[in-house]
FIMARLUM-18141 format. One record per atom (N, C-alpha, C, CB): residue in three letters; atom name; residue number from 1; x, y, z. Coordinates in steps of 0.1 Angstrom, whole numbers. Glycine has a CB too. Layout:
BEGIN
<residu ALA; atome CA; num NUM; xx X; yy Y; zz Z>
...
//
This chain:
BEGIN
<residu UNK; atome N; num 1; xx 986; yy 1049; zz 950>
<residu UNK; atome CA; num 1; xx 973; yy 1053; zz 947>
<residu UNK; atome C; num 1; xx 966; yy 1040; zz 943>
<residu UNK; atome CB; num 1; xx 973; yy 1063; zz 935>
<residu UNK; atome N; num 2; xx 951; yy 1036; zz 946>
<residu UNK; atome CA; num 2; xx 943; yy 1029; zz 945>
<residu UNK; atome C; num 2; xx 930; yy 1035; zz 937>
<residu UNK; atome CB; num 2; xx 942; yy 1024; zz 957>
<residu UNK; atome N; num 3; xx 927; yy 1026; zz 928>
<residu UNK; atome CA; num 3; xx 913; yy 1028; zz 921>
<residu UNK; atome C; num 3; xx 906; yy 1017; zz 923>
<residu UNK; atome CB; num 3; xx 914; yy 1030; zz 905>
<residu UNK; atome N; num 4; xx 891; yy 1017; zz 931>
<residu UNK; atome CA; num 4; xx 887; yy 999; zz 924>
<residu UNK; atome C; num 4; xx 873; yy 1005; zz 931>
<residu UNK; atome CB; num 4; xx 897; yy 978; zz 932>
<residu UNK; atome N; num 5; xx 865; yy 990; zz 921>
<residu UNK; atome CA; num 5; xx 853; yy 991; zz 922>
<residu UNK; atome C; num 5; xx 847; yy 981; zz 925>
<residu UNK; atome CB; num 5; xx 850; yy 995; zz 912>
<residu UNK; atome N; num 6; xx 840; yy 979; zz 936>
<residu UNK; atome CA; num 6; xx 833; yy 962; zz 935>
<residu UNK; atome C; num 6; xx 818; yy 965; zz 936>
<residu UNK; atome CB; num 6; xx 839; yy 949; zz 950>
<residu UNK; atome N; num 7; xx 810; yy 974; zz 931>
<residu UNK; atome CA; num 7; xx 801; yy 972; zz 926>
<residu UNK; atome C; num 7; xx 790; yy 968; zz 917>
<residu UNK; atome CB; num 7; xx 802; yy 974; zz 927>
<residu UNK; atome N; num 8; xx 802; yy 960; zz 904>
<residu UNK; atome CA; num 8; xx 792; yy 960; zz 892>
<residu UNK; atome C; num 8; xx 799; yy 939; zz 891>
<residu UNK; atome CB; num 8; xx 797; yy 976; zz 874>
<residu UNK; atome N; num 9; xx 789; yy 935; zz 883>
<residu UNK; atome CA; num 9; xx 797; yy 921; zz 879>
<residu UNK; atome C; num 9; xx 810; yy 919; zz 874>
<residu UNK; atome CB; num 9; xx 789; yy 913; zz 870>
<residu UNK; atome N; num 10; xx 816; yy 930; zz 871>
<residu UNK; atome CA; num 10; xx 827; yy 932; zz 861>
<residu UNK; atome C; num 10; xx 833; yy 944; zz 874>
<residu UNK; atome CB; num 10; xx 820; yy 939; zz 841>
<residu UNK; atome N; num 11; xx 846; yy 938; zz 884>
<residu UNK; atome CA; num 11; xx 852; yy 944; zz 890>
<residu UNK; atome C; num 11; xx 868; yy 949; zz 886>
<residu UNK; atome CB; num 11; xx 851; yy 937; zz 900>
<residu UNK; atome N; num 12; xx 869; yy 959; zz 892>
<residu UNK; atome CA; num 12; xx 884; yy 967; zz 888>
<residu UNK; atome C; num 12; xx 887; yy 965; zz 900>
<residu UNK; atome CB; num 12; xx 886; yy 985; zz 882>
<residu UNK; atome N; num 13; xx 909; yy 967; zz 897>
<residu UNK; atome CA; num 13; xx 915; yy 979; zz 909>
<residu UNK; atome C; num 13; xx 928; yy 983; zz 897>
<residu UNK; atome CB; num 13; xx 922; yy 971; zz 931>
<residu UNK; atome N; num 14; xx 927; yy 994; zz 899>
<residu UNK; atome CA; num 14; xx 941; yy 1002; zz 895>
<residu UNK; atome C; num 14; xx 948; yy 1006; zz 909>
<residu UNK; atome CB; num 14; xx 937; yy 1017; zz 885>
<residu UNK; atome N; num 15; xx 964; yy 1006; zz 904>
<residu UNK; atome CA; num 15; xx 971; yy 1008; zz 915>
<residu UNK; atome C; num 15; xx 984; yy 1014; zz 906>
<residu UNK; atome CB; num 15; xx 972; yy 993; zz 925>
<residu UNK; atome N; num 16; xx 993; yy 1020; zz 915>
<residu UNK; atome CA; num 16; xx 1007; yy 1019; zz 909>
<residu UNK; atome C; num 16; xx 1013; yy 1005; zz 909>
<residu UNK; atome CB; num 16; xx 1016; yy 1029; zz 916>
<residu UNK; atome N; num 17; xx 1011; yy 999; zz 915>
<residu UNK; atome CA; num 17; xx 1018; yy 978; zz 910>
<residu UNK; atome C; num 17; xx 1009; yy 974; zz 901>
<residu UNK; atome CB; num 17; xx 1017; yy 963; zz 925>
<residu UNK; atome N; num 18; xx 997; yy 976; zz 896>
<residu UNK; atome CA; num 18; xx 993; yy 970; zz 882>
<residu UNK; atome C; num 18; xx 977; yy 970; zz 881>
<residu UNK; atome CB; num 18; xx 998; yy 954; zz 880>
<residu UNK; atome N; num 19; xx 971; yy 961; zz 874>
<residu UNK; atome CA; num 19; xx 955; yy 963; zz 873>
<residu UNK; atome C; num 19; xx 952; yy 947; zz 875>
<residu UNK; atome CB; num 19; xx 948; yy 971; zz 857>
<residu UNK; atome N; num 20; xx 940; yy 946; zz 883>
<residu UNK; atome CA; num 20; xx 930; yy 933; zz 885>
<residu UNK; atome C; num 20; xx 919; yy 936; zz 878>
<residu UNK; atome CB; num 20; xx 925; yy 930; zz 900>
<residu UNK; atome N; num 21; xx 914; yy 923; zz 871>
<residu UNK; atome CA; num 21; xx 902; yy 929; zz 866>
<residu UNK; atome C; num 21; xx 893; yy 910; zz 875>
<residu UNK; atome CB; num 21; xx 902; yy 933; zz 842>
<residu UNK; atome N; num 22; xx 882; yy 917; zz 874>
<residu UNK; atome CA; num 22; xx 873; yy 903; zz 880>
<residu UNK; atome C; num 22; xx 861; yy 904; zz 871>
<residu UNK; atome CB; num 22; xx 867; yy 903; zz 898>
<residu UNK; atome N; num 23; xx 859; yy 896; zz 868>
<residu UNK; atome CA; num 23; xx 842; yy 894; zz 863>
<residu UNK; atome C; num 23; xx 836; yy 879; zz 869>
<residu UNK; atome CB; num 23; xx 842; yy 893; zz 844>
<residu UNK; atome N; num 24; xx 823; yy 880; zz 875>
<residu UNK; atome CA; num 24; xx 816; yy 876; zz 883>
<residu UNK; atome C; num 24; xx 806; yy 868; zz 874>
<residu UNK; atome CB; num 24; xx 811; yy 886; zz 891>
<residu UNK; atome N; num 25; xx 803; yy 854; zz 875>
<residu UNK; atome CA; num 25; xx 790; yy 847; zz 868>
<residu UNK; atome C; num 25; xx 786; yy 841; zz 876>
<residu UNK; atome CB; num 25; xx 791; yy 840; zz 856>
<residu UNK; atome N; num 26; xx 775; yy 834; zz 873>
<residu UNK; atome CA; num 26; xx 763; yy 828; zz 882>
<residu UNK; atome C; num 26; xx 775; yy 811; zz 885>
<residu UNK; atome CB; num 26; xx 743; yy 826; zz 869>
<residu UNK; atome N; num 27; xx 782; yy 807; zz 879>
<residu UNK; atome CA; num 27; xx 789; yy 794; zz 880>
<residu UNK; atome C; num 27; xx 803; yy 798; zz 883>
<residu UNK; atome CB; num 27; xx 789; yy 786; zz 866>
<residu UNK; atome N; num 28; xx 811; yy 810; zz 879>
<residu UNK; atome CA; num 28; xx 829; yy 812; zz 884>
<residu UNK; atome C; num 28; xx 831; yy 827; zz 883>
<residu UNK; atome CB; num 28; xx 843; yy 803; zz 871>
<residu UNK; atome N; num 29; xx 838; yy 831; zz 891>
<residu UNK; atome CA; num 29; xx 844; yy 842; zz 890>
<residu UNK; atome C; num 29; xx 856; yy 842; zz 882>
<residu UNK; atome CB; num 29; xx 845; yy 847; zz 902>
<residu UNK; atome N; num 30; xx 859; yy 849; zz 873>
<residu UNK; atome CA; num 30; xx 877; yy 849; zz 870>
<residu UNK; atome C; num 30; xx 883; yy 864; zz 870>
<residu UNK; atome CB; num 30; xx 880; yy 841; zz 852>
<residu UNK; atome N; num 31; xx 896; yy 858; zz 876>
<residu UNK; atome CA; num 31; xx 905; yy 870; zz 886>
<residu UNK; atome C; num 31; xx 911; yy 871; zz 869>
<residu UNK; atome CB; num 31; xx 921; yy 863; zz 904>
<residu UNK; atome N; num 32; xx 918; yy 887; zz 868>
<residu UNK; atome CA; num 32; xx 930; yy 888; zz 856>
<residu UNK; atome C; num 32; xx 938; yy 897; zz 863>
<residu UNK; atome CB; num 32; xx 925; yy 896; zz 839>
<residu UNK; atome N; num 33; xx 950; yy 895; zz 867>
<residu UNK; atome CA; num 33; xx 960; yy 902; zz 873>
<residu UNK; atome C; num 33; xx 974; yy 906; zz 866>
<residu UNK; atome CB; num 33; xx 963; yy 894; zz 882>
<residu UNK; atome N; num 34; xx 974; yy 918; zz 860>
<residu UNK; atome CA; num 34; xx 993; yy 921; zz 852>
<residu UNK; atome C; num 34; xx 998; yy 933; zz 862>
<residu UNK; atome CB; num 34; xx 993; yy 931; zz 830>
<residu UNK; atome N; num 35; xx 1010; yy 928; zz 866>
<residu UNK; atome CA; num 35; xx 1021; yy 936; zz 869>
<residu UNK; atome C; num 35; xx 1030; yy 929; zz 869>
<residu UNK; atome CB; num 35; xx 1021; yy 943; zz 881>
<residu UNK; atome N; num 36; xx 1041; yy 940; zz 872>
<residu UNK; atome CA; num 36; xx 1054; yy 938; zz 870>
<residu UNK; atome C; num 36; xx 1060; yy 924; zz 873>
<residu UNK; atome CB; num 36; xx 1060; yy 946; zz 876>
<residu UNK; atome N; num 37; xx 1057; yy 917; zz 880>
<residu UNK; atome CA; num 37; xx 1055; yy 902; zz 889>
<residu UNK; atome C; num 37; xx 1051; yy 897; zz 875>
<residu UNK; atome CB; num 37; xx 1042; yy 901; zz 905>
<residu UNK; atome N; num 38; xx 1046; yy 898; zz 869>
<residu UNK; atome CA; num 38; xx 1036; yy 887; zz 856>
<residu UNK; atome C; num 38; xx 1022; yy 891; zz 852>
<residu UNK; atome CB; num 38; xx 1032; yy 872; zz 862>
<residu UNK; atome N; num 39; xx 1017; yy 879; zz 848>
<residu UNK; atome CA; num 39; xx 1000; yy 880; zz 845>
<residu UNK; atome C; num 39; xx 997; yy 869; zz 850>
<residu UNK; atome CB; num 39; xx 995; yy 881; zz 828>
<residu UNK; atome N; num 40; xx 986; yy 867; zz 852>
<residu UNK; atome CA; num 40; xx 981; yy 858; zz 862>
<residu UNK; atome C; num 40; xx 963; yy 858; zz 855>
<residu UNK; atome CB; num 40; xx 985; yy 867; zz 881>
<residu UNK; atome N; num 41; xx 958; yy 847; zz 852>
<residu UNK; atome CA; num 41; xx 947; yy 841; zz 848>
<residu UNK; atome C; num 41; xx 943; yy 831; zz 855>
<residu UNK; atome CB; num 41; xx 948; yy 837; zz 836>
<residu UNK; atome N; num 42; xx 928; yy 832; zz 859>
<residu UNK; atome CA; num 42; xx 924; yy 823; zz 869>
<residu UNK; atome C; num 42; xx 908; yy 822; zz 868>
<residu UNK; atome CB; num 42; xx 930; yy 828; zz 884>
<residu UNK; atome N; num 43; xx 902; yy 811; zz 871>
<residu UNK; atome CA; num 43; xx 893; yy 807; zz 874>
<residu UNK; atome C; num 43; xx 890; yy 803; zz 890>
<residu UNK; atome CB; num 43; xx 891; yy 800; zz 867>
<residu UNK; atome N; num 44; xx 884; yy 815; zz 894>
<residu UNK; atome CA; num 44; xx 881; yy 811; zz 911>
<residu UNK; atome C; num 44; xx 868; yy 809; zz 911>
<residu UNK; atome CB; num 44; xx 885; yy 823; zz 922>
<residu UNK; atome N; num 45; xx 864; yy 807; zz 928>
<residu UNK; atome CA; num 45; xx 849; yy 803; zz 932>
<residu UNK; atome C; num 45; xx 841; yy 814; zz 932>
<residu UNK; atome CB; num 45; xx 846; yy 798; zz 946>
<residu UNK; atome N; num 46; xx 828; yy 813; zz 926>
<residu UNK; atome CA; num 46; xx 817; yy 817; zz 926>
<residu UNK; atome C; num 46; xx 818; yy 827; zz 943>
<residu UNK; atome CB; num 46; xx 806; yy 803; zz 923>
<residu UNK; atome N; num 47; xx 823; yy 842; zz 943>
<residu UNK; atome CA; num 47; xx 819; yy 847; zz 956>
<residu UNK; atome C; num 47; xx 834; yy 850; zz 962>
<residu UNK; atome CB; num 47; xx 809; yy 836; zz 966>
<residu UNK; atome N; num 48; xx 846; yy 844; zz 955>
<residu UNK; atome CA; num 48; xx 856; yy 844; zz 961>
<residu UNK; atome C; num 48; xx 861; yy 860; zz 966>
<residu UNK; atome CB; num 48; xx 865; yy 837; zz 953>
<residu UNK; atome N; num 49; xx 867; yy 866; zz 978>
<residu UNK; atome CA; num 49; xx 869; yy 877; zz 979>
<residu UNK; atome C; num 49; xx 885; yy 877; zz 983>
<residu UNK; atome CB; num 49; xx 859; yy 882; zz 988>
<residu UNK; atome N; num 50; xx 895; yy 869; zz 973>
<residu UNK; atome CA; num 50; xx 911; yy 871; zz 981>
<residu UNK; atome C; num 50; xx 910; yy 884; zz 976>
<residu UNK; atome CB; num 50; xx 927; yy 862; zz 976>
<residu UNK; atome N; num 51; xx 903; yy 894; zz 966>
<residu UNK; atome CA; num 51; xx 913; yy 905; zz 963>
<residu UNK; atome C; num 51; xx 905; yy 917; zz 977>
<residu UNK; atome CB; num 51; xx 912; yy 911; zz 943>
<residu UNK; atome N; num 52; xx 898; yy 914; zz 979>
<residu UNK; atome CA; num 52; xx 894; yy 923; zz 996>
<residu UNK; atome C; num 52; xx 899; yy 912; zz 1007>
<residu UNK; atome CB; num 52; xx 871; yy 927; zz 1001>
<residu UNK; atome N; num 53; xx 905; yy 904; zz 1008>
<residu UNK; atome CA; num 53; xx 910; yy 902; zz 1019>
<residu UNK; atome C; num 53; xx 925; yy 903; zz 1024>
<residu UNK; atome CB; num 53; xx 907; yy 891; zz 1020>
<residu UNK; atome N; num 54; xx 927; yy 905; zz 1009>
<residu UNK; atome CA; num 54; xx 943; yy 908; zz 1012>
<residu UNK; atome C; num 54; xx 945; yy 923; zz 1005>
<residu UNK; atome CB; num 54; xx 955; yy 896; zz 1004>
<residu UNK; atome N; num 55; xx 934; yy 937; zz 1013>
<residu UNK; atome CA; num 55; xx 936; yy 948; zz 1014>
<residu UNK; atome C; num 55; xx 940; yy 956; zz 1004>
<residu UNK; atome CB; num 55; xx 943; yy 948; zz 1021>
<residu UNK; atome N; num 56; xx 935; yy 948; zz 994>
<residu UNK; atome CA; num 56; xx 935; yy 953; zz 978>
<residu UNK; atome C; num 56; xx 949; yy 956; zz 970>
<residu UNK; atome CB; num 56; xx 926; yy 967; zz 977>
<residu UNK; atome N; num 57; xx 959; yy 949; zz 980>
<residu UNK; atome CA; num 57; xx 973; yy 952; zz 972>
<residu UNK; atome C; num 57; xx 978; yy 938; zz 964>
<residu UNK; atome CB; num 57; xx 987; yy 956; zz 984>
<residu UNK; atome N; num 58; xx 979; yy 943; zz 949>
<residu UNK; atome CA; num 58; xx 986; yy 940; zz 941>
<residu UNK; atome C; num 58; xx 998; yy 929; zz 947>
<residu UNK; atome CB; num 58; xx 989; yy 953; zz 936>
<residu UNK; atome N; num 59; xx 1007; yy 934; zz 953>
<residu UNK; atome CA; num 59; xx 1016; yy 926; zz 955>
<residu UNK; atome C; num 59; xx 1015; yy 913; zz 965>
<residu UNK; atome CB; num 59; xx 1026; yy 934; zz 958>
<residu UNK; atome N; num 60; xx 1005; yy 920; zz 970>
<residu UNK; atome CA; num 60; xx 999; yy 906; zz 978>
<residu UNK; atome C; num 60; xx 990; yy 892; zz 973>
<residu UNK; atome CB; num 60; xx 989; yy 911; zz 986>
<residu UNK; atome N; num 61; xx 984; yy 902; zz 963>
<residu UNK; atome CA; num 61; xx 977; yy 893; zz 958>
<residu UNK; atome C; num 61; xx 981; yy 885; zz 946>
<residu UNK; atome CB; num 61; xx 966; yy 898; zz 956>
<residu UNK; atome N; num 62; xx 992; yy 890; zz 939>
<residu UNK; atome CA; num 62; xx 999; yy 881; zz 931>
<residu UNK; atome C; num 62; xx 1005; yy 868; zz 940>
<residu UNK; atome CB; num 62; xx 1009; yy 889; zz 924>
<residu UNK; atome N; num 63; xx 1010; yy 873; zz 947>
<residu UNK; atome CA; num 63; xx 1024; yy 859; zz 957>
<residu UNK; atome C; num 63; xx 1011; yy 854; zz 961>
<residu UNK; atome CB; num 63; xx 1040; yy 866; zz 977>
<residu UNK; atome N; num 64; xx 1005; yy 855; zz 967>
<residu UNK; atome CA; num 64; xx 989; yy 847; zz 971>
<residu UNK; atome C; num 64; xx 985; yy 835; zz 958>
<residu UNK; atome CB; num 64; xx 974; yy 861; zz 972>
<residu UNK; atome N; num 65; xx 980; yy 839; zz 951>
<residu UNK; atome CA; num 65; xx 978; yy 838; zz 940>
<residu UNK; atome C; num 65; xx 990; yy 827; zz 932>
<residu UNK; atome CB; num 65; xx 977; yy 853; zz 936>
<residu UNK; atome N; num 66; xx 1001; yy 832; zz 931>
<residu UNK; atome CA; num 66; xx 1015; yy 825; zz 926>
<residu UNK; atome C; num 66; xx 1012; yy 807; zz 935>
<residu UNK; atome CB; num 66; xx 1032; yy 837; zz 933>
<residu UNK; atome N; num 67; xx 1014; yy 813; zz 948>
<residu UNK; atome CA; num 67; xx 1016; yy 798; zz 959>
<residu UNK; atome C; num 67; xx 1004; yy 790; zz 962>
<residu UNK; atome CB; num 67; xx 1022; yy 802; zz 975>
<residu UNK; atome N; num 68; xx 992; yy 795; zz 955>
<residu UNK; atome CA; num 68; xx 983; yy 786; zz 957>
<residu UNK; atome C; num 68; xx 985; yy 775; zz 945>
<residu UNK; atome CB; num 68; xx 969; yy 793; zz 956>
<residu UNK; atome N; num 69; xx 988; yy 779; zz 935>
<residu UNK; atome CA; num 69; xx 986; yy 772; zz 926>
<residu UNK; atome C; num 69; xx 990; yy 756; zz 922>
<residu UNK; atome CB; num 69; xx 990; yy 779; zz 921>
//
């Protein structure tokens, strides 16, 4: 099951693998990612869309996320 929202400056997704939260500003977006894998804190680009590009799963987007770093 999937919950998410990308309509407001302040984005969700609920999932059974864990929750993303995003909040959007005029200078950075920052990703917040907890599941079972970890927590994950980040400052990304202004517009960034890995969590719709990688089909809104959790597990993807952590290992994404992990190997960029």
């Amino acid at each position: 099951m999937k919950v998410y929202s990308e309509r407001f400056p302040i984005k969700y997704l609920f999932s059974n693998y864990g929750i993303c939260l995003g909040v959007d500003t005029k200078k950075a977006s920052y990703l917040f990612l907890m599941s079972k894998m970890g927590i994950i804190f980040q400052k990304r680009p202004v517009g960034d869309t890995v969590v719709e590009d990688l089909d809104y799963e959790i597990p993807r987007i952590h290992e994404t996320l992990v190997h960029k770093e």
